[in-house]
N, C-alpha and C positions, 0 to 999 in steps of 0.2 A: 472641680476638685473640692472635697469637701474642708472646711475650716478644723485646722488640729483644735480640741477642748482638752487641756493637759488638766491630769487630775492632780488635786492638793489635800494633803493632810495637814494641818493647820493644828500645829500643840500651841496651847492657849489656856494661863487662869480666863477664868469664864464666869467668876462671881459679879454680884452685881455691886460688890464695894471695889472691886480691882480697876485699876485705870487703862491698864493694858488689857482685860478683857473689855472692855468700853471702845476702847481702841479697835481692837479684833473683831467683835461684832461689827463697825462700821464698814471698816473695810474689807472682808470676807465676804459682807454683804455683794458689796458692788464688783467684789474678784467673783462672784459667782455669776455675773452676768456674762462672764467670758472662759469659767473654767468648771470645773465639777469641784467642790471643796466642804470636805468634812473637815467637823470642828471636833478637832480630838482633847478631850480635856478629863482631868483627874480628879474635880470634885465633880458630886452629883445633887449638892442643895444649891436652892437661892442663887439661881444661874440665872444670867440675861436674857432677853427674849432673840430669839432667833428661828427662821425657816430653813436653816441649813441642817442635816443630821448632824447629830451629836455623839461625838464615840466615846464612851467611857471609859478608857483604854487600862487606866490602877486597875478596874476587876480582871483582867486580862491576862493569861500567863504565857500566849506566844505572839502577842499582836505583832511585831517586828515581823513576821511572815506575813502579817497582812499588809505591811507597807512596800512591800514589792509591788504591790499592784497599782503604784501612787508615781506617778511621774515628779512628785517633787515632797517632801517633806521639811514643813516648817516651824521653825522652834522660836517662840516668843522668850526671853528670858531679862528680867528685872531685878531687884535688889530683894524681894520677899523670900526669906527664904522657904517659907510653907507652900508657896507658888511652885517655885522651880525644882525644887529636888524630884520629883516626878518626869519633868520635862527633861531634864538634865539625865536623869538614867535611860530616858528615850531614845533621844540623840545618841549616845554612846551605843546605844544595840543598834539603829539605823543612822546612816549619816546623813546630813539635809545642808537646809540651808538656816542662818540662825542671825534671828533678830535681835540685834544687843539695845534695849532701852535702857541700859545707863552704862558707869565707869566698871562695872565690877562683870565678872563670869566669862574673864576670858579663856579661863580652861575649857569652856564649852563650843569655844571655836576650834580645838583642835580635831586635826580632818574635817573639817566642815567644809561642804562644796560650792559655798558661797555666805559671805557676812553682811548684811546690811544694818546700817548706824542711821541716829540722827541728827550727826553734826560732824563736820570735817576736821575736829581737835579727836575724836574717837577715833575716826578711819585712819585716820594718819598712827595713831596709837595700837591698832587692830592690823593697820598693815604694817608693823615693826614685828611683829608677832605669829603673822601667818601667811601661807604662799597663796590663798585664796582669794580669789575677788574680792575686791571689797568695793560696795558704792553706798553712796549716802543717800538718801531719801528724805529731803526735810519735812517736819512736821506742820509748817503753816506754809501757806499760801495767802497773797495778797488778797484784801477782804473789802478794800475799795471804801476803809469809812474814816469818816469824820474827826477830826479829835474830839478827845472825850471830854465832856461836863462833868465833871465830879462833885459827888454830894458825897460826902465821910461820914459814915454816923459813930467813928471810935477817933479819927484823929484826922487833922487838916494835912494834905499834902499841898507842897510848895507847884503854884498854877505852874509854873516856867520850868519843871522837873519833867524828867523822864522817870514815869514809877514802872521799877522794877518787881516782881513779887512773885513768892516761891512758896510750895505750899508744902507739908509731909509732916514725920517725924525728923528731929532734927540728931538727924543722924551722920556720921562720917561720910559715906555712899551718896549723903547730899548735897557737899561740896558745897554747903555754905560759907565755912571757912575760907575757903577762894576764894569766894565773891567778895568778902568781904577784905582781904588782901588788896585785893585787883581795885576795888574801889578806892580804897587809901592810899593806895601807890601812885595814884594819876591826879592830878589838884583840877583836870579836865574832869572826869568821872565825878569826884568829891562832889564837886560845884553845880553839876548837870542832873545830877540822877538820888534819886530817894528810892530806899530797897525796905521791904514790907516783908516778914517773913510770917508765917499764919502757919499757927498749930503747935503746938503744948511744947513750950522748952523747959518745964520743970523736970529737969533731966541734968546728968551729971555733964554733959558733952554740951546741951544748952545753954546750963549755967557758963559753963567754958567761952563758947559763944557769946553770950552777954558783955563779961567781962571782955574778952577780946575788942569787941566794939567799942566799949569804953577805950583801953589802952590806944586805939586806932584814932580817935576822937571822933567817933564817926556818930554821934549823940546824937547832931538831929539830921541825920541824911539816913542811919537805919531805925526801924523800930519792929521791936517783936512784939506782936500780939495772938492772944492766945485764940484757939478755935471759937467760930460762930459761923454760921449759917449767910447774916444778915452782912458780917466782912466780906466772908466770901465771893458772895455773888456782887457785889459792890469792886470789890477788885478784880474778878472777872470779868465786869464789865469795863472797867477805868485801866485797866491795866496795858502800858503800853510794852513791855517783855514781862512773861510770865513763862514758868518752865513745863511740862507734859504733863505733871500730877494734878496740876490745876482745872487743864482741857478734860483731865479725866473727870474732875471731881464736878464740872460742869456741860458734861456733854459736849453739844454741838454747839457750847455759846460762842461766839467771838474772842481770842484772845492776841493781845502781841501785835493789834494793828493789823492782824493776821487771820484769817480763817485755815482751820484743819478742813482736807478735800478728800475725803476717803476715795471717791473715785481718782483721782488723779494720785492717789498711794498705789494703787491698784493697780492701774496702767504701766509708771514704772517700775512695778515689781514684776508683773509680767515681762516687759522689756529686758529686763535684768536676769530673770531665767533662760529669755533666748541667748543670751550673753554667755551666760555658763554654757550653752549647747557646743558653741564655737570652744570655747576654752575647753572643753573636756578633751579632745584630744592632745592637748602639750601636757596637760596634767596626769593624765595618765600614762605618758610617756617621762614623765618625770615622776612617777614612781618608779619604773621600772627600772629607769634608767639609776638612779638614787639606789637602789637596791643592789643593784648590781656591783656600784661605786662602794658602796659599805659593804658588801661581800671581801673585796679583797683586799680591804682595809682602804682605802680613802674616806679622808676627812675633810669635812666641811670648809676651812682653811685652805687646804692644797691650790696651789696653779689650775691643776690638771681641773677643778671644776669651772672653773671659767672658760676651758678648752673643748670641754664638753658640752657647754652649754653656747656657746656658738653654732659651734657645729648642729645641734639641735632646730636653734633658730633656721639654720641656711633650712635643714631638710623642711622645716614646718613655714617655711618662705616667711618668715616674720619675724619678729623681734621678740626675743626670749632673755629676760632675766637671769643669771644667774643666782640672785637669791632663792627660786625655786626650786633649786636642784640642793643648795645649802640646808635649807629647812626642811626640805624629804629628807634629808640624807642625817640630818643629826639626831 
């Protein structure tokens, strides 16, 4: 019997400043060892290098008919907004499956036929939100080294600390503000850990930022420093948690005590589409089923859903949710 190669459409920013197209190249690469996968993306300059075809899809005015022919459709979607609005009107003409790389764009999970996150405070926040799968997939994998030697060449961190560091614009979507709560609230964290934040806070929300640190007392456990090349790579290498913008902005370096494995992303995202195979029959019986309930007026609240959704379970010999039948139905 021959081996099923299911085909993948792959929406992806695809620049070579994007970190989720940094992301996407790697592991698209190593999904094509096991699948057929076009990299559908909407700009056409100063793109990554890649041996996978490349579909230009913005020049396009029916491409949605050419994703029937695609056994799975995948949607990258991040905080840029120049990125996703392309990707985002994609999805909405075909439904897929949709990678959430941060807190924000949860409207683009709706009908989506699978979500994958990476981090189990998302999924849990993703599955409040929607009847689809949802599984996480983390980003590092054990990388089997050393503790780090650090040489500082903008400022001394404490040897016995856990350095933390986060890299981007310092923007709301980066949930620096958390961090810096969540470190102040714990006299464990305070004490343990030194948090590095890189890249330009000469910003209304930075400023903000700044101050907030002060009020926290958090003066010499956090420090912002502004972009360089020579921090950078410096904290990507010494850095013992670092968050995904970092891995992007340094490749394939080591981050987090952790290495990124494109192929083992790969493997269980494949795993993860056979999943949805199984699952697609309760889901589409929970449209139907849902439609029918909103037909003659039942709502989401009533008894009678919980009655139905038994019953569903017994015929599909398994165990059914009735949140499912709730959120098709409202």
């Amino acid at each position: 019997m021959t081996a099923w190669t299911p085909k993948v459409a792959w929406f992806t920013p695809f620049h070579k400043k994007s970190s989720i197209g940094q992301f996407s190249q790697g592991v698209t690469q190593q999904l094509a060892t096991q699948a057929q996968v076009d990299l559908w993306v909407a700009e056409t300059d100063d793109l990554l290098d890649t041996s996978l075809r490349v579909v230009p899809y913005a020049r396009l005015s029916h491409y949605a008919d050419w994703l029937r022919e695609y056994d799975y459709a995948v949607y990258n979607f991040g905080n840029q907004i120049e990125d996703r609005r392309h990707i985002y009107e994609a999805c909405q003409r075909h439904k897929g499956i949709v990678i959430l790389h941060d807190f924000v764009e949860h409207d683009a999970i709706v009908g989506a036929t699978g979500v994958i996150v990476h981090s189990d405070l998302l999924r849990d926040r993703v599955r409040a939100v929607t009847c689809a799968p949802v599984r996480t997939i983390h980003l590092a994998r054990a990388a089997g080294r050393t503790a780090p030697t650090r040489n500082w060449t903008d400022r001394d961190v404490p040897k016995d600390r856990l350095l933390i560091v986060s890299l981007g614009d310092l923007n709301r979507n980066g949930h620096v503000e958390t961090a810096l709560r969540a470190i102040a609230a714990g006299a464990d964290l305070k004490n343990r850990t030194y948090y590095m934040v890189l890249g330009s806070f000469d910003t209304p929300h930075g400023q903000q930022l700044v101050e907030l640190s002060r009020e926290l007392g958090l003066q010499d456990v956090v420090h912002f420093a502004g972009p360089g090349e020579d921090l950078l790579q410096a904290a990507g290498k010494d850095a013992d948690i670092c968050d995904e913008s970092l891995r992007g902005a340094l490749g394939d370096a080591v981050f987090a005590s952790q290495q990124f494995s494109p192929g083992e992303y790969a493997t269980q995202f494949l795993h993860f589409c056979q999943e949805l195979a199984v699952y697609e029959p309760a889901f589409r019986l929970a449209e139907l089923v849902a439609a029918e309930l909103k037909a003659i007026g039942v709502t989401p609240d009533m008894p009678i859903v919980d009655t139905v959704a038994r019953q569903a379970a017994a015929l599909l010999d398994g165990e059914w949710d009735p949140p499912i039948l709730r959120k098709r139905g409202s």
